[in-house]
C-alpha positions as CSV (number, residue, x, y, z in Angstrom):
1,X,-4.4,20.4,-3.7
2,X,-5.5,21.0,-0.4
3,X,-9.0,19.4,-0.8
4,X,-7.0,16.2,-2.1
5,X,-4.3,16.1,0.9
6,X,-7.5,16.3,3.5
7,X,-9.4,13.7,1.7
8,X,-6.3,11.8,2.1
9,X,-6.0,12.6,5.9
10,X,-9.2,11.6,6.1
11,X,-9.1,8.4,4.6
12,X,-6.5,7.4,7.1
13,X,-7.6,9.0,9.8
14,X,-10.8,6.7,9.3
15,X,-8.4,3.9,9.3
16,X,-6.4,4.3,12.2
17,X,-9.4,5.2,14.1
18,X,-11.8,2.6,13.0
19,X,-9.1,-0.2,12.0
20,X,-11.9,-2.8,12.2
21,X,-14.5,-1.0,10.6
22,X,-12.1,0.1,7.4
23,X,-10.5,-2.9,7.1
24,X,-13.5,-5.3,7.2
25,X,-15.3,-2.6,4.5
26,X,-11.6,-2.8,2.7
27,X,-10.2,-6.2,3.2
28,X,-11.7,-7.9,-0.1
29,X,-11.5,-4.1,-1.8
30,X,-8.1,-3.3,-1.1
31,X,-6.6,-7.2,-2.0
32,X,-8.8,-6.3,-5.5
33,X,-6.9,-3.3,-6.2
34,X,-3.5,-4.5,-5.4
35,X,-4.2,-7.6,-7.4
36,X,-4.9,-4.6,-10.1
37,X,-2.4,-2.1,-9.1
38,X,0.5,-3.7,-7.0
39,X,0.5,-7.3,-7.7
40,X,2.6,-7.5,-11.1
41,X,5.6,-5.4,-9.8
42,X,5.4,-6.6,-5.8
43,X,4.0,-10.3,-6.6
44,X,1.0,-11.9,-4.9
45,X,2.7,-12.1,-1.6
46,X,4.4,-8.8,-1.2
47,X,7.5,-10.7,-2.6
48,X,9.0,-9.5,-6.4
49,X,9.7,-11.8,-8.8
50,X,13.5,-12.0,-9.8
51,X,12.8,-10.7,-13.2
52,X,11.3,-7.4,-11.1
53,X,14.5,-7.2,-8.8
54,X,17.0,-6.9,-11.8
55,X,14.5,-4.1,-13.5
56,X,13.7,-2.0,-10.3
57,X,16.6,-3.1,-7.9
58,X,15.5,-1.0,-5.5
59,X,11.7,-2.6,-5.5
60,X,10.4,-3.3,-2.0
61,X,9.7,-6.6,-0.8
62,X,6.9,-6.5,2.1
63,X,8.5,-8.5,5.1
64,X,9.3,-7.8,8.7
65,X,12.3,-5.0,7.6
66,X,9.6,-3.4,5.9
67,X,7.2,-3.2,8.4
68,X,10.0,-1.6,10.7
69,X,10.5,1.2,8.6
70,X,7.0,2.0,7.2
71,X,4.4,3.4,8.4
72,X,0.9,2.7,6.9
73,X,0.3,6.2,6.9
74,X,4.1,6.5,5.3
75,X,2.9,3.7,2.6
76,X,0.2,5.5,1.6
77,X,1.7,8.6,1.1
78,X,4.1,6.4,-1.7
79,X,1.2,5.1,-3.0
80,X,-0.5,8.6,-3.6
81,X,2.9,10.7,-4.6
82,X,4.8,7.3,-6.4
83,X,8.3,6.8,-6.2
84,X,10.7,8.7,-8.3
85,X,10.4,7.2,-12.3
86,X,10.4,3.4,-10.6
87,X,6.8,3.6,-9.5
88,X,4.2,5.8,-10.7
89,X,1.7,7.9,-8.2
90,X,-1.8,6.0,-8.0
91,X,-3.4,9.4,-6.8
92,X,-5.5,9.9,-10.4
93,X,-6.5,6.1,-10.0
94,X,-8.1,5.6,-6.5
95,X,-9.4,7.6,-4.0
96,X,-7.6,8.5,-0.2
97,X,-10.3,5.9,1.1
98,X,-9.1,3.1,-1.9
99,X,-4.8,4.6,-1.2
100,X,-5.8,4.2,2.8
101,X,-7.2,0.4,2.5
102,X,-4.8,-0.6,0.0
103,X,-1.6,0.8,2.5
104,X,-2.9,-1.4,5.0
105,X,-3.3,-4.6,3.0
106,X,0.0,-3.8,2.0
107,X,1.3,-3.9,5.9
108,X,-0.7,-6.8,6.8
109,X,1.5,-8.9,4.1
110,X,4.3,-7.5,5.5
111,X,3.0,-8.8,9.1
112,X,1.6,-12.1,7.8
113,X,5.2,-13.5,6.8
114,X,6.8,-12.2,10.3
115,X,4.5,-14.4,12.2
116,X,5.5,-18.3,12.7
């Protein structure tokens, strides 16, 4: 347990302190595992299809109100723990480098729609 939470510490250290580095070395990675992960419950854009909303009303949709209440390092923590039954843990599937690049993908399409 303790060797997973520091290879996820890691993993986002190395993002926050190299944010260029990780996400050139992430951008096309992380877009291929949220296409593969993310994509069919949060929709290409960060925004959830209607037929998503009325399963999981309490799905996010990755805008500006978003951004203002998560964290990349908060995202990724979701993304390695899940979210209650509504969204499964992605811990088993990717590593804390893959949860890291993916968390930031995740608040760049969050930033992307804020700006004009």
């Amino acid at each position: 347990m303790k060797t997973k939470f520091l290879m996820l510490c890691a993993g986002l250290l190395a993002v926050v302190a190299f944010p260029q580095r990780a996400s050139a070395q992430g951008a096309g990675d992380a877009k291929t595992l949220y296409d593969a992960n993310c994509k069919k419950c949060h929709g290409v854009r960060g925004v959830p299809a209607k037929a998503m909303k009325t399963k999981f009303e309490k799905i996010a949709a990755f805008d500006s109100a978003f951004v203002g209440k998560h964290s990349v390092d908060s995202i990724a923590k979701v993304l390695a723990k899940g979210k209650g039954e509504d969204m499964k843990s992605f811990k088993d599937k990717m590593t804390p480098a893959q949860l890291a690049a993916v968390a930031q993908y995740v608040h760049d399409l969050a930033l992307k729609k804020a700006e004009p």
